[in-house]
N, CA and C atoms as an extended XYZ file, in Angstrom:
288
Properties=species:S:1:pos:R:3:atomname:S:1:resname:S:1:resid:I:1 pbc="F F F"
N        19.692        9.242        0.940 N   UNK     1
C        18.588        9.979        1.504 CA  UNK     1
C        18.338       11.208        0.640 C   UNK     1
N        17.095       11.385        0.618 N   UNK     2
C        16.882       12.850       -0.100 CA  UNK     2
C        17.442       13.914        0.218 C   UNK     2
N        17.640       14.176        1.574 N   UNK     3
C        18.157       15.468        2.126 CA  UNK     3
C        17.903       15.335        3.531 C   UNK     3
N        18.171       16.505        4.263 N   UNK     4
C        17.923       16.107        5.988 CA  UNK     4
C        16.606       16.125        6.369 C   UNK     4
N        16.178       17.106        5.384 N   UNK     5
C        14.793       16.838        5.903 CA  UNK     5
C        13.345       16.701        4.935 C   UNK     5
N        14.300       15.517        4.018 N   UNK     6
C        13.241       14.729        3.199 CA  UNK     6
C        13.749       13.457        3.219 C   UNK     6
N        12.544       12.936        2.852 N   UNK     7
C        12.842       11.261        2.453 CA  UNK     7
C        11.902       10.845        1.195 C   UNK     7
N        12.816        9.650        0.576 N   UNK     8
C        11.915        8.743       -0.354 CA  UNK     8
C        11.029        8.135        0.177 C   UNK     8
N         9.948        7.990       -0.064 N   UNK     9
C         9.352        6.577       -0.313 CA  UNK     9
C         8.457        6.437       -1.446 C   UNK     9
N         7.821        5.310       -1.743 N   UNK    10
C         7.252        4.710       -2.546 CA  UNK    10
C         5.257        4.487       -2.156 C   UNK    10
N         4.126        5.210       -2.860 N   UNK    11
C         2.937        4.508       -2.624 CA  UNK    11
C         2.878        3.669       -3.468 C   UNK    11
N         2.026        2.326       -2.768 N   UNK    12
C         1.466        0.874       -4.431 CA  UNK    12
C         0.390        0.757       -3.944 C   UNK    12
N        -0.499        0.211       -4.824 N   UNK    13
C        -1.468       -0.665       -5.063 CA  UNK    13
C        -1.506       -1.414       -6.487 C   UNK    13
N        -1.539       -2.293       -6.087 N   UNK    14
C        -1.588       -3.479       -7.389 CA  UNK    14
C        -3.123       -3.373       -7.407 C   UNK    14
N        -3.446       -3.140       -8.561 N   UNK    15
C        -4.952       -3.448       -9.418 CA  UNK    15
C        -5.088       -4.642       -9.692 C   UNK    15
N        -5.768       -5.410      -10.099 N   UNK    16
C        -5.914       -6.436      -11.185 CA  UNK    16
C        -5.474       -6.560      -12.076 C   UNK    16
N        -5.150       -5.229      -13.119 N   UNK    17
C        -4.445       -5.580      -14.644 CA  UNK    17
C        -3.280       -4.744      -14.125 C   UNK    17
N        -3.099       -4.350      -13.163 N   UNK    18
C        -1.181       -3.813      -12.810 CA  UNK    18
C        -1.330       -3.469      -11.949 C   UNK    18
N        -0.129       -2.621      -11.404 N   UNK    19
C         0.307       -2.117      -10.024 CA  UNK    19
C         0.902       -0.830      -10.179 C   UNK    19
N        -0.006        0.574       -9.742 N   UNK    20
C         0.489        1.760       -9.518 CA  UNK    20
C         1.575        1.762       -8.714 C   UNK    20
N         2.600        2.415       -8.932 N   UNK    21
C         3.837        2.511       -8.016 CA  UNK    21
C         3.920        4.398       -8.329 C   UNK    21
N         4.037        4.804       -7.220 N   UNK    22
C         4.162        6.394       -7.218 CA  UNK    22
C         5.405        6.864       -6.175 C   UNK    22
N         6.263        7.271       -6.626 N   UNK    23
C         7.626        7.386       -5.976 CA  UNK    23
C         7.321        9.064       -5.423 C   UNK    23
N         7.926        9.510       -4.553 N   UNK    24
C         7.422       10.560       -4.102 CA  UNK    24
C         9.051       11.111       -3.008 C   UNK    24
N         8.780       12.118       -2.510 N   UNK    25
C         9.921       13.160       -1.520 CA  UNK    25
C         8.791       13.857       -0.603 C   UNK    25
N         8.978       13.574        0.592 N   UNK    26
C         8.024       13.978        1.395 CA  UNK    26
C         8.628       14.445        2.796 C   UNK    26
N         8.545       15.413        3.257 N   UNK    27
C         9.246       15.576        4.180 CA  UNK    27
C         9.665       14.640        6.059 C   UNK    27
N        10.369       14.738        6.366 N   UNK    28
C        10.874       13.256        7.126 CA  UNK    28
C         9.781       13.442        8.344 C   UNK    28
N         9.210       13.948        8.538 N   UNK    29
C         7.901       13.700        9.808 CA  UNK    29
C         6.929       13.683        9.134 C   UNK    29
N         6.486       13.031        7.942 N   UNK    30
C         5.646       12.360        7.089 CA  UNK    30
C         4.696       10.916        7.990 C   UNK    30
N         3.337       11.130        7.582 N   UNK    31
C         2.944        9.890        7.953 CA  UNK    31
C         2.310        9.076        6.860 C   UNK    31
N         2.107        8.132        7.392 N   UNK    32
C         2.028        6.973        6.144 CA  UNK    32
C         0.660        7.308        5.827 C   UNK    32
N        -0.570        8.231        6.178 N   UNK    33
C        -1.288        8.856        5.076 CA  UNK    33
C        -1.190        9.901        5.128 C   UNK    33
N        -0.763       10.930        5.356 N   UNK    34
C        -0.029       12.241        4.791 CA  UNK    34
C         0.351       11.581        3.854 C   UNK    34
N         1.441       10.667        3.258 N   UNK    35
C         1.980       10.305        2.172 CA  UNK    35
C         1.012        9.663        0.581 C   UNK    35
N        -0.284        8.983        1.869 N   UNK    36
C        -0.960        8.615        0.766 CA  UNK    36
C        -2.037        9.114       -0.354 C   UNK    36
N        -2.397       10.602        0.954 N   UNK    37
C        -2.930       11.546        0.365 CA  UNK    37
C        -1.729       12.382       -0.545 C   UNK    37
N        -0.821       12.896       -0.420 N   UNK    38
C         0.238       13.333       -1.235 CA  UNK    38
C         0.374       12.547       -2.575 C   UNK    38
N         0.109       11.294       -2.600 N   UNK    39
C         0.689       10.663       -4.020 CA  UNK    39
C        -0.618       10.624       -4.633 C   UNK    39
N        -1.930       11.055       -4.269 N   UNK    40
C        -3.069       11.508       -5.857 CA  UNK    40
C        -3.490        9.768       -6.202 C   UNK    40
N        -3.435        8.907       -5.554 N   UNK    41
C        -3.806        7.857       -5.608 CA  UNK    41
C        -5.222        7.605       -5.760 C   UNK    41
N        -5.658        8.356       -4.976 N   UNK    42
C        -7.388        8.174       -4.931 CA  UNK    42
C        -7.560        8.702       -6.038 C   UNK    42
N        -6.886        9.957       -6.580 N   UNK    43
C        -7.717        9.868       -8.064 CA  UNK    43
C        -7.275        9.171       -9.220 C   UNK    43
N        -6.357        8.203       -9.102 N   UNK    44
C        -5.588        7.753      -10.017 CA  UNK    44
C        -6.088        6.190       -9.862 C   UNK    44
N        -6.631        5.870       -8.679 N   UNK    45
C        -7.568        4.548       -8.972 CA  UNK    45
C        -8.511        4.771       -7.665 C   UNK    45
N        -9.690        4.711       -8.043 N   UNK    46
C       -10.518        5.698       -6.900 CA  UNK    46
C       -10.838        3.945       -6.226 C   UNK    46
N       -10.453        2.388       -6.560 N   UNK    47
C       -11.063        1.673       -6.461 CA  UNK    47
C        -9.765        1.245       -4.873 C   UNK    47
N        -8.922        2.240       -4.463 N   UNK    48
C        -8.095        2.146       -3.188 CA  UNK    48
C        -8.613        3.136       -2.180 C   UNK    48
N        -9.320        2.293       -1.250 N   UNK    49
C       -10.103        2.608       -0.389 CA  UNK    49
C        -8.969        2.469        0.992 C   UNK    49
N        -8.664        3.970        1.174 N   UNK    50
C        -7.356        3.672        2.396 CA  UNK    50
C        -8.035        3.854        3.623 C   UNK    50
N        -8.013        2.738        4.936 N   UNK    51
C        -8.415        2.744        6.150 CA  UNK    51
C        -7.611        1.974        6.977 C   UNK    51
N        -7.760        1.941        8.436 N   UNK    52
C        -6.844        1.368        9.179 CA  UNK    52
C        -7.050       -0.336        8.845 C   UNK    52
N        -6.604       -0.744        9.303 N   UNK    53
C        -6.025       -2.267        8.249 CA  UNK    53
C        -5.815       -3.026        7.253 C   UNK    53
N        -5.904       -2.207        6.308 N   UNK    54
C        -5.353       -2.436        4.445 CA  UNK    54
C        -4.383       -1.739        4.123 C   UNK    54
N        -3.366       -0.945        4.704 N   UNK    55
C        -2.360       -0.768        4.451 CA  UNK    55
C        -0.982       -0.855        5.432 C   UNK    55
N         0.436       -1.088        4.923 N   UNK    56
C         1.449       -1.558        5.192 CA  UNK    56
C         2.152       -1.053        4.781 C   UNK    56
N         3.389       -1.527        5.398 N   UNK    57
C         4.818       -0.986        4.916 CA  UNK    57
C         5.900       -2.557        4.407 C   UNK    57
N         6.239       -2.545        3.578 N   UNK    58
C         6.942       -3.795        3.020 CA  UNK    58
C         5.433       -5.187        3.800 C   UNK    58
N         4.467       -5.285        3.716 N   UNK    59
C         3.901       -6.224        3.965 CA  UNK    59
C         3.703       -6.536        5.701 C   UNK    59
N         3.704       -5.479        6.040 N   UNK    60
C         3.979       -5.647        7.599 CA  UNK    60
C         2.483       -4.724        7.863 C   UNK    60
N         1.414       -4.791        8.537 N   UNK    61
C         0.349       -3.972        8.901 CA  UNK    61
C         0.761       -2.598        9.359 C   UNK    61
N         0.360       -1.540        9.326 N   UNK    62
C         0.848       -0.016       10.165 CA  UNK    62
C        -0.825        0.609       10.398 C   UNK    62
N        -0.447        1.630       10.962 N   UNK    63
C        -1.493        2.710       11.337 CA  UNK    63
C        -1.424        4.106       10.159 C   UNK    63
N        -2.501        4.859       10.094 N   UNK    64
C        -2.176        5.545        9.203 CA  UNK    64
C        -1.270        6.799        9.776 C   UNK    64
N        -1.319        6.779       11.102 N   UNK    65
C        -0.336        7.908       11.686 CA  UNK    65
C         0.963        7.955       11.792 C   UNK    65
N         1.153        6.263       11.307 N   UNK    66
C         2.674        6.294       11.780 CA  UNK    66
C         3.607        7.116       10.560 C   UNK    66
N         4.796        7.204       11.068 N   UNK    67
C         5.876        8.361       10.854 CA  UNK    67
C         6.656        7.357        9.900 C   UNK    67
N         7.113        7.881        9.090 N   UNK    68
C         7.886        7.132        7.549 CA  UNK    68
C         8.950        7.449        7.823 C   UNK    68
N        10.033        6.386        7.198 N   UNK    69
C        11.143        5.838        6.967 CA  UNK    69
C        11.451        6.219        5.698 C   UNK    69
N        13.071        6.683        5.210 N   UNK    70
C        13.276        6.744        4.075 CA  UNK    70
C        13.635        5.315        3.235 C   UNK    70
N        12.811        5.270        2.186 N   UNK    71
C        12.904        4.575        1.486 CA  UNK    71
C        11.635        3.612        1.765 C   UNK    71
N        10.848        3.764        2.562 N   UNK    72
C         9.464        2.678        2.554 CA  UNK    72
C         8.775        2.553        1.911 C   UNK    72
N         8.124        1.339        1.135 N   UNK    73
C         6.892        0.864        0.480 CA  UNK    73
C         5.621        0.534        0.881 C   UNK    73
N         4.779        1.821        1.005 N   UNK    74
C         3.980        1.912        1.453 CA  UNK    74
C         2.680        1.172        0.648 C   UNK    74
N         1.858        0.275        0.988 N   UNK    75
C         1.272       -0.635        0.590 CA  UNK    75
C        -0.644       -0.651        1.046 C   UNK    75
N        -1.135       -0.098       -0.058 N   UNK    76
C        -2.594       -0.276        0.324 CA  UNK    76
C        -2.970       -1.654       -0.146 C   UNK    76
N        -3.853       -1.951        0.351 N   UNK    77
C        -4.688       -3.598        0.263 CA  UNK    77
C        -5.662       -3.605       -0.136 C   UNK    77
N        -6.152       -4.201       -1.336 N   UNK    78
C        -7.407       -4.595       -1.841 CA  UNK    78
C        -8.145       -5.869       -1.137 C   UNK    78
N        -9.397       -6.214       -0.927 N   UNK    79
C        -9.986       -6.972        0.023 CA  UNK    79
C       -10.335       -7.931       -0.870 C   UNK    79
N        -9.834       -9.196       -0.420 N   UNK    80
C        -9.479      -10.685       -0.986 CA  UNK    80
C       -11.338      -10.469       -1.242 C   UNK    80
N       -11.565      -11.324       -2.402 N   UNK    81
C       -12.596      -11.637       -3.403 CA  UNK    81
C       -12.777      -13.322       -2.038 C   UNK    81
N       -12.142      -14.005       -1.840 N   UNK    82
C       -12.244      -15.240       -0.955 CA  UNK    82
C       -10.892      -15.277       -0.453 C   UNK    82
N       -10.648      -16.205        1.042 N   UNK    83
C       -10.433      -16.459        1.610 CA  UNK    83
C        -8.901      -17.226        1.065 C   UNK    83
N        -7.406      -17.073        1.219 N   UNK    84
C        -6.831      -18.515        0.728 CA  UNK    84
C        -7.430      -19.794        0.964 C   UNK    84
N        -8.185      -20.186        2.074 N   UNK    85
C        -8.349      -21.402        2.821 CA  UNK    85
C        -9.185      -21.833        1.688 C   UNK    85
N       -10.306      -21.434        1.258 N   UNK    86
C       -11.388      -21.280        0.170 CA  UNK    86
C       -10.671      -21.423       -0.995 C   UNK    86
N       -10.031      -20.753       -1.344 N   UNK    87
C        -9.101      -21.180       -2.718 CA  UNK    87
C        -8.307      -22.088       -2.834 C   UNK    87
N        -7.878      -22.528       -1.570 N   UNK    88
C        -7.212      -23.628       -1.736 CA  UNK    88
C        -8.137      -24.975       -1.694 C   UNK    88
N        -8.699      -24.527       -0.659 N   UNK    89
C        -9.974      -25.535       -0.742 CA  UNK    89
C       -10.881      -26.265       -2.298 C   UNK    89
N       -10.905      -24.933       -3.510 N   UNK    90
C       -11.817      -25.145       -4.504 CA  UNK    90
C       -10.540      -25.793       -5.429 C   UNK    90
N        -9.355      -25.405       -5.854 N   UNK    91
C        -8.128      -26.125       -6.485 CA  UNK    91
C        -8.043      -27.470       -5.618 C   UNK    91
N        -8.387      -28.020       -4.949 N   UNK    92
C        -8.186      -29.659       -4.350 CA  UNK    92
C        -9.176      -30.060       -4.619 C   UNK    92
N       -10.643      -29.562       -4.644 N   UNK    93
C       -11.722      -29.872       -5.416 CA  UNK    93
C       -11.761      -30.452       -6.504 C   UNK    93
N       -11.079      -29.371       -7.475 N   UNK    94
C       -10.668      -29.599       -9.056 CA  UNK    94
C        -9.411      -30.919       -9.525 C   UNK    94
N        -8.805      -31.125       -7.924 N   UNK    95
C        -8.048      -31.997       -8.430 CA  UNK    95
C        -6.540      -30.974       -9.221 C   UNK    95
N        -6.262      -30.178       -8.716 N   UNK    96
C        -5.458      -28.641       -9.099 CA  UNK    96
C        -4.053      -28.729       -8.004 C   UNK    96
């Protein structure tokens, strides 16, 4: 743990050509956007648009109020281009 009254965690967003990872110390009644505003993300890819249901913690949905855990991977979501069902759908098409 960082200390008693800090914790690690981690902001991501995967881009298209990579994945920002911003490691950060934030104090332990941190919320998961308190944190996301803290890690400078928006100006570091202005194309992560943070609102209530595109972001997570290890892949699990959260709220932006909720209260952080040391050591969490906090996870914004980019909005699927199509559907899996659709992609899977057009690769059986192709014979894929």
């Amino acid at each position: 743990m960082a200390g008693a009254d800090r914790i690690s965690v981690t902001v991501c967003f995967a881009r298209a050509d990579h994945q920002e990872v911003i490691p950060l110390t934030v104090a332990s009644e941190t919320t998961v956007g308190q944190a996301i505003e803290q890690s400078g993300i928006a100006s570091r890819c202005p194309q992560a648009r943070v609102r209530e249901g595109n972001v997570g913690i290890y892949g699990t949905p959260v709220c932006l109020d909720q209260r952080l855990k040391d050591h969490d991977r906090i996870e914004i979501y980019r909005p699927l281009h199509r559907s899996p069902a659709e992609a899977r759908r057009k690769l059986a098409e192709r014979g894929e």
